[in-house]
C-alpha positions, 0 to 999 in steps of 0.5 A: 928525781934526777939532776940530768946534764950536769955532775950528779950527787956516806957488833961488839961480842960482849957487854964488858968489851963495849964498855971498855971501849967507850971509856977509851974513846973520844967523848966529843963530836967536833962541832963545826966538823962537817963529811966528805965522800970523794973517790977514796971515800968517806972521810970526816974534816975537822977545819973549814979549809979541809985540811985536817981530818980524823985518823987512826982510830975511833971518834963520836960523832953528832950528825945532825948536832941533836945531842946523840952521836954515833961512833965511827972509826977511821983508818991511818989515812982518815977513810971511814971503815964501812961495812964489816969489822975495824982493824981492831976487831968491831963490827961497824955498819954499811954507814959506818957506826959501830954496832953491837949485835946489830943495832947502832951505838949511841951516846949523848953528848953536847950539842953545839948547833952551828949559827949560820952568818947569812942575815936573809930570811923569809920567802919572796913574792912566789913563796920561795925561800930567800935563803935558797934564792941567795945561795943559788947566788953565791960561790961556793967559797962564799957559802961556805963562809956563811952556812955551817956544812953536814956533807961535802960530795967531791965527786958531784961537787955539791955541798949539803948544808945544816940548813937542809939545802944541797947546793950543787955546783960547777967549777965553784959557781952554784947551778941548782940548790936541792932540799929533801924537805921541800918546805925548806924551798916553798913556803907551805909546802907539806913534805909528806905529800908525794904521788904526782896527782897529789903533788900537783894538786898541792902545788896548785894549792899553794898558787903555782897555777901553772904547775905541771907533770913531767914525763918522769910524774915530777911537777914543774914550777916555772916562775920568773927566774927559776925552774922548780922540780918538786918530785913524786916521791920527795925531793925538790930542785931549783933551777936557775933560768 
């Protein structure tokens, strides 16, 4: 599924060595730190603003703050080293993690699960969340002050948020908000439904009766105010119109 028209949307050798390594890094994943990829790549804030960021060496990280963090390391200017070995002699994966004879590293940790300040909850009466209408309705700066970020992409200027919504934007003004679950969007929705046939037929389903396939097999939901793309193979956008 594609946003078209607009800016588009991150082994250790031996047992003995891996437990050393673990001892000397960092035990903690900062809990309201959030990625940015841009054109030098990934790197890792560690502030709202993002002015200040990780460098020089290893940090664990809890992506999803489920209580398992992963280990990344991050050169003298803060870019994630991706896909060979570190400078000091690790294999990390094509996302980063550090990695033993292939597989990923983990440890637990404490996960602190960010609280967003927005009040809104709920859908409306088109069973779409008040959540995504109202970030469709804020700036970025405003968003960010409300909902706690996982990934900022530069490049395509959209901001992927904890609470499963991508807002993209244009010069800080959101155009479109996107879920990989479209249960976060329409209420009822199955996120495990995907084929054009029976999407639609699921779409009908839930009352958008006037739902439709395009010509790339995504449904269209038109109801007043937005312009909904719920793709074939996951994925949904919404629109203002």
């Amino acid at each position: 599924m594609k946003i078209s028209g607009r800016k588009r949307w991150k082994t250790f050798a031996a047992a003995a060595a891996a437990a050393a390594m673990t001892a000397a890094m960092s035990m903690t994943a900062f809990a309201q730190g959030y990625w940015v990829n841009d054109l030098s790549g990934w790197w890792y804030s560690t502030n709202e603003e993002g002015t200040a960021w990780y460098s020089n060496g290893w940090q664990w990280i809890d992506n999803d703050y489920d209580g398992i963090a992963e280990c990344y390391y991050f050169d003298g200017s803060g870019c994630l080293v991706m896909g060979g070995v570190t400078p000091d002699g690790y294999e990390v994966s094509a996302g980063g993690a550090w990695m033993e004879n292939g597989v990923v590293k983990t440890k637990e940790v404490t996960a602190e699960i960010p609280t967003d300040k927005a009040a809104e909850s709920g859908y409306n009466e088109y069973g779409i969340s008040n959540t995504a209408i109202a970030m469709l309705g804020r700036t970025k700066a405003e968003n960010n002050a409300l909902y706690a970020k996982l990934y900022v992409n530069e490049w395509s200027e959209s901001v992927q948020y904890y609470n499963g919504i991508t807002v993209y934007y244009d010069g800080g003004s959101p155009y479109g908000v996107a879920a990989i679950a479209p249960s976060a969007v329409i209420e009822g929705a199955d996120d495990t439904i995907q084929g054009t046939e029976a999407v639609l037929e699921h779409a009908k389903g839930l009352g958008y009766t006037d739902a439709y396939a395009d010509g790339a097999g995504d449904i269209i939901i038109e109801i007043p105010n937005y312009k909904i793309n719920w793709g074939s193979t996951g994925g949904i956008l919404m629109f203002s119109r």
